[in-house]
N, C-alpha and C positions, 0 to 999 in steps of 0.2 A: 516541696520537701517537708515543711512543717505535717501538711496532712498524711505523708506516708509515715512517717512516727507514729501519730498518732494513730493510725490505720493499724499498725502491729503491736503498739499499745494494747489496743480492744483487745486481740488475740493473746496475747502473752500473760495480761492482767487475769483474762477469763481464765486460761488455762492453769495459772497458778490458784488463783482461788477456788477452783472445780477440785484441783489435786487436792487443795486444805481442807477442803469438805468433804470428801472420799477418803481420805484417809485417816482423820481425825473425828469425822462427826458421822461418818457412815453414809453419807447419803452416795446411793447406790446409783440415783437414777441425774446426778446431774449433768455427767457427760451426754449421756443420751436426750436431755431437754436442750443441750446445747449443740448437738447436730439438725436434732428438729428445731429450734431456732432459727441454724442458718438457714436449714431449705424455705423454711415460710418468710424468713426476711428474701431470700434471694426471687421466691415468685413474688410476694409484695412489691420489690425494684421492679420486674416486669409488667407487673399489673398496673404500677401507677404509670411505665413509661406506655404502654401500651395503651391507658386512660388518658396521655395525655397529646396521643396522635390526632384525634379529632379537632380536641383543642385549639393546641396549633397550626393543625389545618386549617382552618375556621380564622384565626386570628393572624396567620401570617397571611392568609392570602386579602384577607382587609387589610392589611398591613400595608400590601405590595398593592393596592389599588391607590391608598390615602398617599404610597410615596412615588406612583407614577402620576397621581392624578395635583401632585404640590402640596398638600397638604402637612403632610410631613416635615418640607423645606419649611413650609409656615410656622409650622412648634418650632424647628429650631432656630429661626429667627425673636422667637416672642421669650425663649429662654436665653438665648445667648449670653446677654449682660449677667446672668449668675453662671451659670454653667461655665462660660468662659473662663472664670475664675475656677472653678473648682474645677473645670477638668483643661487645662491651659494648652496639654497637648492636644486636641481633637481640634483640626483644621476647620477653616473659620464656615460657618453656614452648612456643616456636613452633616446630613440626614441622620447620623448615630444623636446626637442633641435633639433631635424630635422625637427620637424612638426612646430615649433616654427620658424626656418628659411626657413620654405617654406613659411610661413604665413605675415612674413614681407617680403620677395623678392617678392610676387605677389601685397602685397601692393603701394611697390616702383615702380614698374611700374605700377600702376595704375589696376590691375585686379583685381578688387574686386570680381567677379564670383565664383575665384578660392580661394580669397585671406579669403572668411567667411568657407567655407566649411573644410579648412585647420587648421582654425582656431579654431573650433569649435572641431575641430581632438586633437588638443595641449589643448583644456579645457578639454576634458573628459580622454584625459592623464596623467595633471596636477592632474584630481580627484582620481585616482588611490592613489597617496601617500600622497593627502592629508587628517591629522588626522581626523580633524573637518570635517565631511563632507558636513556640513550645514556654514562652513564660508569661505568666501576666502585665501584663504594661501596667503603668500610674492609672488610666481611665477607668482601666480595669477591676485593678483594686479600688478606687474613690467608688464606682458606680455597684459593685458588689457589697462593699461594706456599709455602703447606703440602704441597700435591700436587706441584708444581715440585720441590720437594727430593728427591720420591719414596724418603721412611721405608718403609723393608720390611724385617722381622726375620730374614726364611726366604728368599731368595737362590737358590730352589729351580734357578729356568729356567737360572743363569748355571752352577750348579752340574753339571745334566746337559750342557748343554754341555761344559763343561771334561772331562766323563769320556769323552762322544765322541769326544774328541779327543786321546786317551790319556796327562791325568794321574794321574799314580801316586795323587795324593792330592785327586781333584778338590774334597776342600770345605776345603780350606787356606786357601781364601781367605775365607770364611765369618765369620772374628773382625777379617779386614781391613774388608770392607764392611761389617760392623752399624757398625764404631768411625766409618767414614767416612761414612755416612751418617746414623748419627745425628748427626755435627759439621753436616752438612748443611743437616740439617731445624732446628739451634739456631739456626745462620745467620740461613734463613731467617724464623724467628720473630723471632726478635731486632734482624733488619733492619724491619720491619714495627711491631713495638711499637714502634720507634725513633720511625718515622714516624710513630706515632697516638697518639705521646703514651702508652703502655699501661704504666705500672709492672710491671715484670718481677719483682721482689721481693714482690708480693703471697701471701698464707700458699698457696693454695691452687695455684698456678703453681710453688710452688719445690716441694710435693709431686708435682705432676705429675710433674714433668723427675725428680725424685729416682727417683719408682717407675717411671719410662720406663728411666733407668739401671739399676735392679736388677734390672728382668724383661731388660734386655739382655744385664746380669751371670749372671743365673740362664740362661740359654737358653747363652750361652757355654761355662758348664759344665755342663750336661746334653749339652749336642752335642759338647763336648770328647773324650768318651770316648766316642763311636758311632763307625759307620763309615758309609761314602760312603753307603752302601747304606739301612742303618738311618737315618740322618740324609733322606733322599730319601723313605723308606716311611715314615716316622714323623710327616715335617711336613705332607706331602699329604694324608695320613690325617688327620690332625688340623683341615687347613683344611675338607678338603671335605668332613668333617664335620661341621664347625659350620656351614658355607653351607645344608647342603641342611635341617639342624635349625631354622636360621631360617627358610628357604624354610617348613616344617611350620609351626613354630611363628604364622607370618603366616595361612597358610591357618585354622588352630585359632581363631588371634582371631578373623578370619573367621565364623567358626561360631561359634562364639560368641554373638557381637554379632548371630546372625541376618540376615547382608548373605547377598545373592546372589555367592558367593565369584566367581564366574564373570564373572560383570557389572563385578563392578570390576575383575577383572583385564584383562576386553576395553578400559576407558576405560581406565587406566592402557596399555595396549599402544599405543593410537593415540595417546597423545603422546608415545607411544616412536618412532614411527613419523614423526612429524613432527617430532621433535627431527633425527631421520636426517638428512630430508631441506634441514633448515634449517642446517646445518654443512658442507655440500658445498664452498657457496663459499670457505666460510674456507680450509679445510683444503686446497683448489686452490689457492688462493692464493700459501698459505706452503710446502706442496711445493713447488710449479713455482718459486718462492722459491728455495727450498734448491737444487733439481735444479740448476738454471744454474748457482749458484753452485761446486759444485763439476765438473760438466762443461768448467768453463772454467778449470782449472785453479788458481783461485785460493785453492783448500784447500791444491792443494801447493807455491805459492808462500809460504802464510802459514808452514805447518811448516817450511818451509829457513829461513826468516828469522828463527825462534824457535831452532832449531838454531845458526845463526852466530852470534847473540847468546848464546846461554848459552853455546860453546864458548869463547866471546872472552872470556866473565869468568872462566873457569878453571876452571867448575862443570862434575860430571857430566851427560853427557847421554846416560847409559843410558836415559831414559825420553822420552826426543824419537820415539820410534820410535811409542811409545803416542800422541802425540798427535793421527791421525786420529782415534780414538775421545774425548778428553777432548776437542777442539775438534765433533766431530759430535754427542755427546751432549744438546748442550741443544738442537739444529734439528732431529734425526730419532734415533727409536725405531731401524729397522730401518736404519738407513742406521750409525748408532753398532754396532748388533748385527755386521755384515755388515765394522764394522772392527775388532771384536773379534774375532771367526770367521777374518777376513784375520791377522790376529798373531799369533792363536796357531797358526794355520796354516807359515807365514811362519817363525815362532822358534820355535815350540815351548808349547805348551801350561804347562809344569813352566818356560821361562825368565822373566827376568825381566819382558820386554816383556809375555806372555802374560800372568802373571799380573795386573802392572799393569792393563792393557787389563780384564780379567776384574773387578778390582776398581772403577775406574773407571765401568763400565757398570752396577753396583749401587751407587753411592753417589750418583747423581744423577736427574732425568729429564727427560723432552724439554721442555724451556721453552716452544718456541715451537709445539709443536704443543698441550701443554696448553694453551695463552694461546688458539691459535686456535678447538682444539675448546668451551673450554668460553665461553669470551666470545660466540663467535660463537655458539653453542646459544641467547642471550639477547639476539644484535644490540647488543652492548657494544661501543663506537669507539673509544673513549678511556680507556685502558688505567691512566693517571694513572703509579703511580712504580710497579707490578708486575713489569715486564718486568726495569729495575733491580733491585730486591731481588729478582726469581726468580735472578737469572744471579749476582748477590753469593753467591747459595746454591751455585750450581752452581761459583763460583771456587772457594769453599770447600771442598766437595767432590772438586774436580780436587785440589784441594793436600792436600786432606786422601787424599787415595786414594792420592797419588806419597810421601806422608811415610809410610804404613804402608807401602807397596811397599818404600821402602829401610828400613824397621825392620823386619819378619819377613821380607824374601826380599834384600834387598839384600848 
C-alpha cells in the first residue's frame, strides 16, 4: 500500500513541477524529456530483467542442486540459533534459513550476482508458508529490510571507483562505510523487531551483533595496514574463492547423494528463468517511477530546498552538494552510482563532497528497487510497514555516512 503512494507520488510531483516550469520559467522541452525518460527507464526495467535471466539461471539451478544434494538443510541448521530468533515464524530446519544465509554471506562480501538470485530463492520459499499470499508475512519483511540496509564488509566496487578517479588513497573511505553501514543494517533490524514484537536482548542475538562487531573490528585492522592495491587483490581473492568452493562443494553433494547433478541444475535453471520473466513488470514500474521523477526536475528542486533550510539554521552545508546521491540511493542502484561518478568528478575524488558521495553509496541500498524485485518475484501487493522501516534504514545510514564524512575527512 505504502509503495503505490509513493508510485503516484513520482507521477503527480513530476507533473506538477513540469507544469511550474512551463509555465513560469519557459521551459518548452520538459514534458518531452519526461516522456523520453519513461521509455528509457521502461526498457532499462527490461534490460536489467532480461540481464538478469542467465543469472539466475546459473544460480538457481546451483541452488536446486546444493538443496537436493543437503547442503542447503546444512546452512540452515549452522544459522538456526540466530535466525530462529529473528525470523521465529519460519518452521524449524526449513531450507528458506539456508537460502536466507547464503543470501546475506554473498551480500557480505559484496557478490551481489550471486547475492539477488539467492535471494529471490528465500522469497519464493518464504511464499510457500505464507497464508496471505498477496501480503508480506514478518519473514518477509525481517529478510528484505535486512537486504534494504545492504551490510557489505568489502566495499570493493566503490573502492575501484575512487582509484579511477584519481584518489591518492582510494580505500580511505573503507572504515567509513563498514561503521555506516553496519549502523544501517542495526537500524534496520531494530526497526523490524520493534514491529514484531521480537526481543532484541535475547542471549543468542546480543552474540550475533557482538561477533558481527568484532569480525568488523578484525577486518579494520587487517585492512589498516594494506594498500589500495593489496586490499583490492586480497578481498576478491578471497570472495571468489569461496563462491566458486561452494559452487564445488554443491556439485559433490550432488554426487554424493547420487542425483543426476545435471537434471537438477536444468529444474533449478527454468525457475530461474521464470522468476526473470515474472519481475519485468515490477521493475518497469518503479524505474519509469523514478525516471519522471527526476527528468522533471523535482530531485533539484528537492536539494535547493534542503540547502535553504540548513543554511538558515546556521549549520554547515558542506554536504548538500552529496545530496543527489543520499536522496537517489534508496530509488536507483545506477542512477545513485552515476551521482557518485558525477561528484567526484565534479569536486574531486580526495574532496569532501567526493568522498561523502563515495561513502554514502556503501552504507545503504536501493529500497525500492529491492521492494520491487524481490516482492514482485512472489506477486506480493501489500508490502505492510517494510517500505517504512527499509527507508528508517536508509535515514540512518545517510546520517550515519554524513557524521563519519565530518569525523575522518571533515
Amino acid at each position: 500500500m505504502v509503495l503505490n503512494y509513493i508510485w503516484i507520488a513520482f507521477f503527480l510531483i513530476a507533473f506538477v513541477v513540469a507544469a511550474c516550469k512551463l509555465i513560469f520559467l519557459g521551459d518548452t522541452n520538459v514534458f518531452t524529456e519526461i516522456v523520453n525518460a519513461s521509455f528509457a527507464s521502461a526498457k532499462t526495467g527490461f534490460e536489467i530483467s532480461l540481464g538478469l535471466t542467465g543469472i539466475l539461471s546459473l544460480w538457481l539451478g546451483i541452488m536446486k542442486i546444493g538443496e537436493k544434494g543437503g547442503v542447503i538443510q546444512a546452512f540452515a541448521r549452522m544459522a538456526s540459533p540466530v535466525f530462529s530468533k529473528l525470523f521465529p515464524d519460519i518452521p524449524k530446519d526449513h531450507p528458506v534459513t539456508g537460502s536466507i544465509f547464503m543470501n546475506l554471506s554473498a551480500n557480505l562480501l559484496g557478490l551481489d550476482n550471486a547475492a539477488t538470485p539467492m535471494g529471490l530463492k528465500a522469497m519464493t520459499q518464504l511464499q510457500e508458508f505464507n497464508r496471505e499470499k498477496d501480503t508480506a508475512s514478518n519473514p518477509m519483511i525481517m529478510f528484505l529490510c535486512i537486504n534494504a540496509s545492504g551490510l557489505t564488509l568489502i566495499p570493493i566496487t566503490i573502492m575501484m571507483y575512487r582509484a579511477q578517479l584519481g584518489a591518492a588513497n582510494p580505500s580511505d573511505v573503507f572504515l567509513p562505510i563498514m561503521l555506516a553501514t553496519f549502523i544501517s543494517t542495526l537500524v534496520a533490524i531494530l526497526a523490524v523487531c520493534f514491529k514484531q514484537k521480537i526481543n532484541i536482548l535475547q542471549r543468542n542475538l546480543l552474540l550475533f551483533f557482538g561477533g558481527m562487531a568484532a569480525l568488523i573490528g578484525g577486518l579494520i585492522w587487517l585492512f589498516h595496514s594494506m594498500t589500495q592495491e593489496q586490499v583490492s587483490l586480497y578481498s576478491t581473492l578471497f570472495a571468489n574463492t569461496l563462491l566458486f568452493t561452494i559452487i564445488c562443494g554443491f556439485i559433490l553433494s550432488g554426487v554424493r547423494k547420487k542425483l543426476n547433478v545435471y537434471d537438477a541444475f536444468i529444474e533449478g535453471a527454468k525457475e530461474g528463468f521464470q522468476t526473470a520473466i515474472t519481475i519485468i513488470p515490477y521493475l518497469v514500474a518503479i524505474l519509469v517511477g523514478i525516471g519522471i521523477f527526476r527528468a522533471s526536475g523535482a530531485m533539484d528542486f528537492l536539494i535547493e530546498g534542503v540547502r535553504f533550510c540548513v543554511g538558515s539554521l546556521g549549520l554547515n552545508t558542506d554536504f548538500v552538494e552529496a545530496l543527489p546521491t543520499i536522496l537517489m540511493k534508496p530509488l536507483s542502484g545506477s542512477g545513485a552510482r552515476g551521482m557518485m561518478l558525477d561528484a567526484m568528478n565534479t569536486y574531486g575524488a580526495d574532496s569532501f563532497v567526493g568522498r561523502l558521495s563515495s561513502i554514502v553509496q556503501g552504507s545503504c541500498d536501493t529500497t525500492f528497487y529491492v521492494v520491487a524485485l524481490y516482492y514482485g518475484s512472489v506477486g506480493i501487493k501489500n508490502t505492510r510497514y517494510t517500505v517504512p522501516c527499509a527507508l528508517l534504514a536508509d535515514l540512518a545510514g545517510a546520517i550515519a555516512a554524513i557524521a563519519m564524512a565530518y569525523l575522518f575527512f571533515g
